[in-house]
MIROZA-994868 format. One record per residue: residue number from 0; residue in one letter; x, y, z of N, C-alpha, C, O in turn. Coordinates in steps of 0.2 Angstrom, whole numbers, plus 5000, padded with zeros to 4 digits. Layout:
// residues N
REC;seq;type;neast;nnorth;nup;caeast;canorth;caup;ceast;cnorth;cup;oeast;onorth;oup
REC;NUM;a;X;Y;Z;X;Y;Z;X;Y;Z;X;Y;Z $
...
// end
This chain:
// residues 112
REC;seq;type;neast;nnorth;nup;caeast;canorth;caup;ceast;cnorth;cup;oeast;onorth;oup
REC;0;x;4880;4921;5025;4887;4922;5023;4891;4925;5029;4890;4929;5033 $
REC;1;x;4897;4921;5029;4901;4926;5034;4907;4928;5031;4910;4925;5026 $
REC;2;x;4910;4933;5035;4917;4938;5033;4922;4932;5034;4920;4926;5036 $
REC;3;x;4929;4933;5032;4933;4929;5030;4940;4935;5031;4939;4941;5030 $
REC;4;x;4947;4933;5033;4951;4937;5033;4956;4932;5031;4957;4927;5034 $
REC;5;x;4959;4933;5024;4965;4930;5022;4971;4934;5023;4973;4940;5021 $
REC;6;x;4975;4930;5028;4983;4934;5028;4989;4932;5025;4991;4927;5027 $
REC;7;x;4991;4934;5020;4996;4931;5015;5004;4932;5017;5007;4938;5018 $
REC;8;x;5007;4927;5019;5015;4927;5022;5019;4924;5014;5017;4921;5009 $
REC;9;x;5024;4928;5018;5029;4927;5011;5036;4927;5016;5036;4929;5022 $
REC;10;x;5043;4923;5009;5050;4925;5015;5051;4932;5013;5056;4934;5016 $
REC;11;x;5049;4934;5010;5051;4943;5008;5047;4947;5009;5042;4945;5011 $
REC;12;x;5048;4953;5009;5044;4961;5008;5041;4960;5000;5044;4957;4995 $
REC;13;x;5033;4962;4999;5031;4965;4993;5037;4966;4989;5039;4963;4984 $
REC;14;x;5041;4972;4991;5045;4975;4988;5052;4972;4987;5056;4974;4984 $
REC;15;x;5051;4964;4990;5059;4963;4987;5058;4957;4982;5062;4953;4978 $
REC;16;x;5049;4955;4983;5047;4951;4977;5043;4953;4973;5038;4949;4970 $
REC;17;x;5045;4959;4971;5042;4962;4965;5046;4960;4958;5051;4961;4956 $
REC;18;x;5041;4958;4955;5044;4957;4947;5050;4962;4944;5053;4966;4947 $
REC;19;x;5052;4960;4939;5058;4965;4937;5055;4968;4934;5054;4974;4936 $
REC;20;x;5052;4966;4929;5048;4972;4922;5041;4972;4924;5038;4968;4927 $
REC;21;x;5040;4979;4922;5032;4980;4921;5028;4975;4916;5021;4975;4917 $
REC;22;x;5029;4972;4913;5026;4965;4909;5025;4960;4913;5021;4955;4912 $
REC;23;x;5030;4959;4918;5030;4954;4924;5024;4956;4927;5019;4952;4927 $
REC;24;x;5025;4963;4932;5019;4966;4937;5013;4962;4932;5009;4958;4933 $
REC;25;x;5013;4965;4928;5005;4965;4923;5002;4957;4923;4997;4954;4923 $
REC;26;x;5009;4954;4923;5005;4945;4923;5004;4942;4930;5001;4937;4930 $
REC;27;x;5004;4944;4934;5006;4944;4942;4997;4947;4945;4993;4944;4949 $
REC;28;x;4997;4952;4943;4992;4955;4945;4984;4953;4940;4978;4954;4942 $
REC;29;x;4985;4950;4935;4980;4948;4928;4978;4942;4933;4972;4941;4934 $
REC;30;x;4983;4938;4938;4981;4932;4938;4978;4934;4945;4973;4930;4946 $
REC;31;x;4979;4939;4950;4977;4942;4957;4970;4943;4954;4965;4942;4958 $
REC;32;x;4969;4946;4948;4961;4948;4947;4958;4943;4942;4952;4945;4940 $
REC;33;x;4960;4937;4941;4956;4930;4941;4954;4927;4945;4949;4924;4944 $
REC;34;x;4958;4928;4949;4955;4925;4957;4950;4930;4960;4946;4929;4965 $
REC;35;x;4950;4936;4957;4945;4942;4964;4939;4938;4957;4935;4935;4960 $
REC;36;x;4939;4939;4950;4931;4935;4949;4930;4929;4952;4927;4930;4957 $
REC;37;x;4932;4924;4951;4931;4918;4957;4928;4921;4962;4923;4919;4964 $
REC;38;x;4931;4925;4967;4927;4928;4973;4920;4930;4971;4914;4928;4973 $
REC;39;x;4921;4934;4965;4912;4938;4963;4913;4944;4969;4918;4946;4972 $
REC;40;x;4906;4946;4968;4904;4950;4975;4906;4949;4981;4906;4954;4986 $
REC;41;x;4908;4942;4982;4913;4940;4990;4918;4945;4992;4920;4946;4998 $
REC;42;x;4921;4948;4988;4927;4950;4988;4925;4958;4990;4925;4962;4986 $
REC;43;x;4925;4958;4996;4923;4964;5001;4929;4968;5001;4928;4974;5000 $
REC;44;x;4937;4966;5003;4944;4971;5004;4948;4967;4998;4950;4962;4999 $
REC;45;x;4949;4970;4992;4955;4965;4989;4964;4965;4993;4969;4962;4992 $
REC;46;x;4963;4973;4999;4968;4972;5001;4973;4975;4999;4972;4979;4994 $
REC;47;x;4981;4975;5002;4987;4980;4999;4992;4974;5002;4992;4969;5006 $
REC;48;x;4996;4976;4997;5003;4974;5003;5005;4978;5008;5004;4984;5008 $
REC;49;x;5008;4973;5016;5010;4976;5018;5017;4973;5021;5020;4967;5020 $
REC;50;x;5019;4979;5025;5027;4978;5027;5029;4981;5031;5026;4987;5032 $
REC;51;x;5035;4981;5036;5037;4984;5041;5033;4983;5046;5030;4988;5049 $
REC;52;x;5031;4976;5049;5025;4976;5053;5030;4975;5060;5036;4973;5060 $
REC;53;x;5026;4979;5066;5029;4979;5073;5023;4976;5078;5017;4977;5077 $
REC;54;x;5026;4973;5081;5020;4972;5089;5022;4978;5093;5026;4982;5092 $
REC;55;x;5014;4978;5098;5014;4983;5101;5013;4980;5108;5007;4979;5110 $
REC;56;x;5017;4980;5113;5014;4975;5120;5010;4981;5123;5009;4987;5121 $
REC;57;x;5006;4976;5129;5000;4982;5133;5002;4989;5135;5000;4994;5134 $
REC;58;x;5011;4987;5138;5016;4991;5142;5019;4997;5139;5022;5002;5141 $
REC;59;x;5017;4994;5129;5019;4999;5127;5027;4996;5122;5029;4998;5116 $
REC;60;x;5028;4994;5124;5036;4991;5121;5034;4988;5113;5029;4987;5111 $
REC;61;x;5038;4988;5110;5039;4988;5102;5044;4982;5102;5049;4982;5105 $
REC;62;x;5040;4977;5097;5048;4974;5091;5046;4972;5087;5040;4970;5087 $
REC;63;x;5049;4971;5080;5048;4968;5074;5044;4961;5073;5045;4956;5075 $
REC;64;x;5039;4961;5069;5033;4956;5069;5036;4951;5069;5041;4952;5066 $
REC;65;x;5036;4944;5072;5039;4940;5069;5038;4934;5063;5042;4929;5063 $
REC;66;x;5033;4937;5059;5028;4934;5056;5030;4936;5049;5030;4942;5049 $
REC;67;x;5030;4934;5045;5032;4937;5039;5025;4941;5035;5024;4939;5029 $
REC;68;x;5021;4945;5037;5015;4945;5034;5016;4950;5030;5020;4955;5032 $
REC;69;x;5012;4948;5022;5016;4954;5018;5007;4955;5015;5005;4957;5009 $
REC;70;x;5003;4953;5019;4997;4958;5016;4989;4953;5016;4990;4948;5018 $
REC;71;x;4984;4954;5016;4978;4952;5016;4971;4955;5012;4970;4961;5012 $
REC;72;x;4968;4950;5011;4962;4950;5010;4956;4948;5014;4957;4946;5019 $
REC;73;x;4947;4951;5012;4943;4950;5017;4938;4947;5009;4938;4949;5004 $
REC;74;x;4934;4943;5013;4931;4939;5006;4923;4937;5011;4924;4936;5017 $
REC;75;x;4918;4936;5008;4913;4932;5011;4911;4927;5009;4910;4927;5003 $
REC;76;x;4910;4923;5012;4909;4916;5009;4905;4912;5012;4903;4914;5018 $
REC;77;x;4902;4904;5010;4894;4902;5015;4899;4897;5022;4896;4895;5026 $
REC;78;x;4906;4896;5022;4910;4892;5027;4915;4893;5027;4918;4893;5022 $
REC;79;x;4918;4892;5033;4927;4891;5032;4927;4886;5025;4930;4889;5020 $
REC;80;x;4925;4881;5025;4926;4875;5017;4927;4879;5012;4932;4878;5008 $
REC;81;x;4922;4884;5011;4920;4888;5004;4927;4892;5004;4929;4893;4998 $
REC;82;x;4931;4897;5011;4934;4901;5010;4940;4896;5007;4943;4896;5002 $
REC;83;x;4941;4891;5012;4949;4887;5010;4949;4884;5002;4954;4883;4999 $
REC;84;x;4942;4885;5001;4943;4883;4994;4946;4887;4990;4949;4884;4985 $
REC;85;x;4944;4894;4990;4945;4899;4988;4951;4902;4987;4952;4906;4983 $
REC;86;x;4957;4899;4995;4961;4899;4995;4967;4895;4992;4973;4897;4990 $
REC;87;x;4965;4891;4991;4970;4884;4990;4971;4887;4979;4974;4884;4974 $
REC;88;x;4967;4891;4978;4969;4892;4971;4968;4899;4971;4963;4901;4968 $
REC;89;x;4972;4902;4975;4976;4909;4975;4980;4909;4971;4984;4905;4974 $
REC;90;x;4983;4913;4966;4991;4916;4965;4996;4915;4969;5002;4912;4968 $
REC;91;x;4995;4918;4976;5000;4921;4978;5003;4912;4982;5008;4911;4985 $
REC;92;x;4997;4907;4981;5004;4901;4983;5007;4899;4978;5010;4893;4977 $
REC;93;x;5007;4902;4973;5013;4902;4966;5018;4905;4967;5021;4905;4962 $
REC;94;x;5020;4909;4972;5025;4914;4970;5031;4910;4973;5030;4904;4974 $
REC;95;x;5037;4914;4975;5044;4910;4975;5042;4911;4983;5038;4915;4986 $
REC;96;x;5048;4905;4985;5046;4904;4994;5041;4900;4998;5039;4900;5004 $
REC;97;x;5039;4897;4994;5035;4891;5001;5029;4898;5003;5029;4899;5009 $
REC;98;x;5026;4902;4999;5022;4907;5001;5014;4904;5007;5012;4898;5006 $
REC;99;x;5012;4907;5010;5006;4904;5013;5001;4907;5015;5003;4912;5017 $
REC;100;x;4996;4907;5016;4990;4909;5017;4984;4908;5023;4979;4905;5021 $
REC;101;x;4984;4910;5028;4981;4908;5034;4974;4913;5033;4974;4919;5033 $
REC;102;x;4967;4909;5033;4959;4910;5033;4958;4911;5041;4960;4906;5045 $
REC;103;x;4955;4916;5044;4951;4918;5049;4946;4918;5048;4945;4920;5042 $
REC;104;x;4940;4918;5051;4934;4920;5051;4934;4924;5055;4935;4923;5060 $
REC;105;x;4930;4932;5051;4928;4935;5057;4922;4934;5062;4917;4934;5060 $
REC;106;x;4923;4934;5068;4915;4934;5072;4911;4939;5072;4912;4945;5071 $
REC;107;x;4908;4937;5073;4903;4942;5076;4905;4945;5083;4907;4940;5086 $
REC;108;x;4905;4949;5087;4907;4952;5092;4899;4951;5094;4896;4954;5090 $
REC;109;x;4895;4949;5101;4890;4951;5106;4887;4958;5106;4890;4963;5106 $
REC;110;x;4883;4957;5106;4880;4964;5109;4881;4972;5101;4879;4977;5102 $
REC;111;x;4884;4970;5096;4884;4976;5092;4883;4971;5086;4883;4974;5080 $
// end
């Protein structure tokens, strides 16, 4: 099995595509944790939203992500095939905005 990093892009902030009512969150989130069964035990980080993301260059200098990333998941699975599949019937490419979702595989790093 290998590790898996899903990063979830959206055109907005968590926060400005949050549901209006608490009956909305509840249906939004029912369908995020029909997808974490489908993972099963794969399902290593379910993850947070995030926002307010900055680069950091070598030198030190700062600016605004240019990447709309609004949060991620870490999943294990037996191949990239297995994670994309996994992907491709997520929730969150239901939401409003052309939302999208890019799979990494983690490597293994040498030597550790």
């Amino acid at each position: 099995m290998s590790k898996f990093v899903f990063i979830y892009h959206a055109p907005m902030t968590p926060v400005e595509a949050a549901p209006a009512t608490p009956e909305e969150m509840t249906a939004i989130m029912e369908q995020w944790n029909v997808w974490a069964g489908k993972v099963g035990n794969g399902l290593i980080d379910f993850g947070t939203p995030l926002a307010k993301g900055v680069r950091v260059s070598a030198g030190g200098a700062t600016a605004p992500s240019q990447r709309e990333v609004t949060g991620y998941s870490i999943i294990e699975a037996e191949n990239l095939n297995a994670a994309v599949g996994l992907a491709t019937v997520h929730p969150h490419l239901n939401m409003p905005g052309d939302c999208e979702i890019e799979v990494h595989e983690a490597e293994q790093i040498p030597g550790m």
